[in-house]
C-alpha positions in Angstrom: 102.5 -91.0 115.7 105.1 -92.6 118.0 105.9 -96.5 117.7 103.7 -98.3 120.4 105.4 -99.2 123.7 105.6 -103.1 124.3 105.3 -105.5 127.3 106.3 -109.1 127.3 104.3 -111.3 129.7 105.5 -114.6 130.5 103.3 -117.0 132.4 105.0 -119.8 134.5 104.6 -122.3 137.0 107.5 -124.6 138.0 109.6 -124.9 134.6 112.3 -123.0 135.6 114.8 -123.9 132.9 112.2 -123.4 130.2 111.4 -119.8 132.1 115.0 -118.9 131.7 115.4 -119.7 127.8 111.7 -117.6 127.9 113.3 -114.4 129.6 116.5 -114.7 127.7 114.8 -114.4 124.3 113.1 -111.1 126.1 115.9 -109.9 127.0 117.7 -109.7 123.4 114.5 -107.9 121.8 116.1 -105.5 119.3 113.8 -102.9 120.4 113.6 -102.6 124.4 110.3 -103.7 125.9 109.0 -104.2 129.8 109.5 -107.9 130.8 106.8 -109.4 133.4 106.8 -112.6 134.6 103.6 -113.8 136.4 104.0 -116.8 138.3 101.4 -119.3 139.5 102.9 -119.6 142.6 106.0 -121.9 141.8 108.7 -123.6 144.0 111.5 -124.5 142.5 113.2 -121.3 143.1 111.5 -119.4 140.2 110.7 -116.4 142.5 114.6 -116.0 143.2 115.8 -116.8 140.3 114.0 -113.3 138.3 114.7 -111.3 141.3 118.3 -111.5 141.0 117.6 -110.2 137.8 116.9 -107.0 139.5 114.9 -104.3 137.4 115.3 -105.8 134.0 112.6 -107.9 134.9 109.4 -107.4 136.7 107.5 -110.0 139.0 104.2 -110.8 140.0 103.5 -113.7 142.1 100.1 -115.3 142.9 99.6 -117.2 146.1 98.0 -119.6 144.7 98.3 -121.3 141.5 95.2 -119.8 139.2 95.8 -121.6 135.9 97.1 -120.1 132.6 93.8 -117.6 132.2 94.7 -116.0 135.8 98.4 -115.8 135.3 97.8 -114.0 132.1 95.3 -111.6 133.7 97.6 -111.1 137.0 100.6 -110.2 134.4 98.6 -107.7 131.9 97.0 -105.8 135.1 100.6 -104.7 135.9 101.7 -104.2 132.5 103.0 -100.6 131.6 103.3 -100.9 128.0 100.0 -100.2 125.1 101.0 -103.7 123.6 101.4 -107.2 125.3 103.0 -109.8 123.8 102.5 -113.3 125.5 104.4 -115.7 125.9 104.1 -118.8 128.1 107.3 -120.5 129.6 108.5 -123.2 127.2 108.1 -120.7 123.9 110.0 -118.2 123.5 110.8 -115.5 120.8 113.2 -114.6 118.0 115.4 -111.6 118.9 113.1 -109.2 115.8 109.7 -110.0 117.1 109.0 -106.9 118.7 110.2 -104.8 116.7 108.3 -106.2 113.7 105.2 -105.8 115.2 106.1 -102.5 116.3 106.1 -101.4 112.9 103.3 -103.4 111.9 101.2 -102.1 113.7 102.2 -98.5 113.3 100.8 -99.1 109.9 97.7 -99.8 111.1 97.0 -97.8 114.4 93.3 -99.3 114.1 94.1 -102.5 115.3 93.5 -104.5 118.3 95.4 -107.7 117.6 98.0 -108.9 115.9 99.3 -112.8 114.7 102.6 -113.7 113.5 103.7 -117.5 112.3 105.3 -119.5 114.6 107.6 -122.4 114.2 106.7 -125.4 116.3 110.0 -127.1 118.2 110.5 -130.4 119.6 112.5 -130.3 123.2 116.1 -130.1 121.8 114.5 -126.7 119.5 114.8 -129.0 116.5 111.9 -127.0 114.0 109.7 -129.7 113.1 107.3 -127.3 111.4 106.0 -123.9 110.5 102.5 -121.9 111.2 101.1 -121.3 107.3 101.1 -118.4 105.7 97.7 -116.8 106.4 97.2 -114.2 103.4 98.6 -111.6 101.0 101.5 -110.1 101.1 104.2 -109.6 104.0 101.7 -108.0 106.7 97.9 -107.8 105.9 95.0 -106.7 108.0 91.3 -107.3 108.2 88.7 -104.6 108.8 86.8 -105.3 112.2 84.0 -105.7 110.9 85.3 -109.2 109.3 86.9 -110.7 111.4 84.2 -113.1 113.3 82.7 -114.2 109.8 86.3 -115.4 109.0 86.7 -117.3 112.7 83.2 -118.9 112.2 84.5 -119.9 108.1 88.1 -121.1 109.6 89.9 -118.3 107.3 91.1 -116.3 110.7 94.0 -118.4 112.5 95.1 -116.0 114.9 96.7 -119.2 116.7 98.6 -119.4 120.1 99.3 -117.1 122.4 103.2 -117.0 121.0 101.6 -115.7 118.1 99.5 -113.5 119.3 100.0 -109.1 120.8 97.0 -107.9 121.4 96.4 -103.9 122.4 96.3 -103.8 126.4 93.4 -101.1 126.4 91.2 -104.0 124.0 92.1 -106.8 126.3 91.0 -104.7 130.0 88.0 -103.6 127.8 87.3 -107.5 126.6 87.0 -108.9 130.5 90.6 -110.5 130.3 90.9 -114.2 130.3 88.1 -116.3 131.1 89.4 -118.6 134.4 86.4 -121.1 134.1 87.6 -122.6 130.7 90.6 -125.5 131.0 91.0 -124.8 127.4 90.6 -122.9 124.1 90.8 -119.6 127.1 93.1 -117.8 124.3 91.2 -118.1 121.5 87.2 -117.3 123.8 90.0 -113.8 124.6 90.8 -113.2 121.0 87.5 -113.3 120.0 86.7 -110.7 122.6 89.6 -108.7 122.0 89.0 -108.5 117.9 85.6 -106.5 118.7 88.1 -103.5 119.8 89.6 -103.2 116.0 91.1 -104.5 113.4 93.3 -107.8 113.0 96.8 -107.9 111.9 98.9 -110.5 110.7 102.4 -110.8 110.1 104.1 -113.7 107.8 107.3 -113.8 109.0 108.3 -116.9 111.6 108.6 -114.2 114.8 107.9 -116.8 117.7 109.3 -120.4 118.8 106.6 -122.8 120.6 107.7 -126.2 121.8 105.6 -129.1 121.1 105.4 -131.9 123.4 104.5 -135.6 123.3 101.1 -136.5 124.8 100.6 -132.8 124.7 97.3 -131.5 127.5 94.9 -130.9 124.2 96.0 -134.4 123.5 94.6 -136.0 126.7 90.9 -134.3 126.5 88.4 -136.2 125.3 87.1 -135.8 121.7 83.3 -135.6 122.8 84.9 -132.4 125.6 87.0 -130.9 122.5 83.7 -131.0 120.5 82.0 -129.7 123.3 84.8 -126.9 123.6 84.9 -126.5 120.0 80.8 -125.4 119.4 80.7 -123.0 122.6 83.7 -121.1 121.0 81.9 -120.9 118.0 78.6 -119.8 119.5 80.5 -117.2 121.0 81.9 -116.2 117.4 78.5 -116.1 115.8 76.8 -114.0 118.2 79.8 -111.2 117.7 79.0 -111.6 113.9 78.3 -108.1 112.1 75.3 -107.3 110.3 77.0 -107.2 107.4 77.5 -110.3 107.0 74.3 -112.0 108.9 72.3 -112.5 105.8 74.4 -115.5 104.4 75.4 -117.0 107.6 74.9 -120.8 107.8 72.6 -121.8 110.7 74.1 -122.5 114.4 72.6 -125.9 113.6 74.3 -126.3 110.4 78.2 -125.2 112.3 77.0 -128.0 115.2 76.8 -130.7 112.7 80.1 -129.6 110.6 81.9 -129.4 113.6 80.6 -133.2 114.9 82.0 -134.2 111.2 85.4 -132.3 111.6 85.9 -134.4 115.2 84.3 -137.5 113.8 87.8 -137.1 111.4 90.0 -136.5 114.2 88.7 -140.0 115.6 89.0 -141.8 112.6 92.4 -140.4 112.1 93.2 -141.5 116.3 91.5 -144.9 115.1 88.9 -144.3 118.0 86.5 -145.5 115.8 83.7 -146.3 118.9 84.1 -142.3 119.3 84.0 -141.7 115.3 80.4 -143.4 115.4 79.1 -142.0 118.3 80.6 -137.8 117.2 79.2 -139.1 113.8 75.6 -138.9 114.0 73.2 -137.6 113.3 75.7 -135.1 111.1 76.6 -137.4 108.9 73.3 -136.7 107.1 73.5 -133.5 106.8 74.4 -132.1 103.5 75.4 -128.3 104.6 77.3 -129.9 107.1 79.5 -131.4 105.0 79.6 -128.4 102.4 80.8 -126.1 105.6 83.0 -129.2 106.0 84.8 -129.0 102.4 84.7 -125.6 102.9 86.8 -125.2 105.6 89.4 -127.9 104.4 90.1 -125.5 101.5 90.1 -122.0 103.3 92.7 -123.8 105.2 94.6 -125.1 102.3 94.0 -121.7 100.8 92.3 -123.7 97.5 89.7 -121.4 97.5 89.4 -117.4 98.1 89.0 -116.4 101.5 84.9 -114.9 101.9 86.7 -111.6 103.7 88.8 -108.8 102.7 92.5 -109.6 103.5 94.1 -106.1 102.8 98.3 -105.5 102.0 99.8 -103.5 104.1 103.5 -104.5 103.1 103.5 -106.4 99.8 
């Protein structure tokens, strides 16, 4: 079976110096891919700028700017190649990434989507830290059939979109990116995406994603995050199989937890007005804070993941 053909999408709008570090780690890919850059209608010379690059780079312009979830939709459509790999203007890749998900996922043709670790830079590209390693081995995968149990139990970081290739048949099939959310729009898409096959993920640092102060996610209100937070999981439970329906927790029960996890975040941001009000009445719930513990050590990898994580490269 012949290795899967890639496209690099990068979204922009306006960050023309950050777009040009973006294509130029594109345009080193060991392996060669199809470059698309979908702008959101930017005007500080952005449109010139990749046209002089002539055919080494394709573009696609919208009129108007239609946030993140419609440049990513407007730069797939036009995509040539069965893989996308995203990546939004201010990340940008290391030179290998393509080609180690290339052969990645010629291990496992079954899958839809695959996750790498990133390391997260500060402006100057000073690595102030590194994505976790996420399971066995080198490259792992998990059957289909898992993967929304281990979203709703916290054991299936598939991460950013640096992170993230997804097969372009599984994301036109999913609906694309959903334009009505301000945020979380990549992970609503992964969910969708991950009922088209299996999930691979790659521990190796493949991807570089800057980290700024005051960050957006930073300046949305806990009680909207929360909000956020329990409609992605909703959307995760309903896509659970039936395998695995007999021991799920109740929605009620993964409300509560997650009004404990951002009561946390409060106390940790010393908003301790919004710790009370996130705090109740959760904070009586015992499953709530078992699915709490819980998901502090599936993240810390204290305890053994509730899914089949299966080695594909040890």
């Amino acid at each position: 079976m012949s290795a899967p053909t890639f496209s690099i999408v990068i979204t922009t709008h306006n960050r023309l110096a950050l777009l040009q570090r973006a294509i130029a780690s594109a345009l080193v890919q060991t392996v060669p891919s199809e470059i698309i850059v979908a702008d959101n209608a930017s005007t500080d010379g952005t449109q010139a700028y990749v046209e002089s690059l002539g055919e080494q780079v394709v573009y696609r312009r919208n009129s108007t700017n239609e946030n993140h979830a419609g440049a990513v939709n407007a730069g797939v459509e036009v995509a040539q190649g069965d893989w996308v790999k995203l990546v939004d203007d201010d990340d940008y890749l290391a030179p290998n990434c393509v080609e180690v998900m290339q052969a990645a996922i010629a291990l496992r043709p079954e899958a839809a989507i695959c996750s790498c670790q990133a390391a997260q830079v500060d402006a100057e590209e000073t690595e102030l830290s590194r994505t976790p390693v996420t399971g066995p081995g080198k490259i792992f995968y998990i059957p289909q059939s898992d993967i929304h149990y281990g979203m709703l139990l916290e054991v299936v970081p598939f991460g950013t979109p640096i992170q993230v290739a997804f097969r372009r048949s599984a994301f036109l099939q999913s609906g694309g990116w959903d334009r009505s959310m301000t945020s979380c729009d990549d992970i609503d898409s992964w969910i969708r995406i991950a009922q088209h096959g299996d999930a691979l993920f790659i521990n190796e640092c493949l991807a570089y994603r800057t980290v700024w102060p005051g960050g957006t996610d930073q300046k949305i209100a806990l009680q909207r995050r929360l909000n956020t937070n329990i409609l992605i999981k909703e959307r995760i439970y309903e896509r659970i199989s039936e395998q695995h329906r007999p021991k799920l927790p109740t929605l009620a029960s993964i409300r509560q937890y997650l009004h404990l996890h951002w009561m946390l975040v409060a106390l940790k941001q010393k908003q301790i007005s919004a710790a009370i009000a996130l705090a109740f009445p959760a904070v009586f719930s015992p499953t709530a804070w078992q699915l709490l513990q819980q998901a502090i050590d599936f993240r810390k990898q204290k305890t053994s993941p509730p899914i089949p994580k299966k080695v594909l490269t040890p």
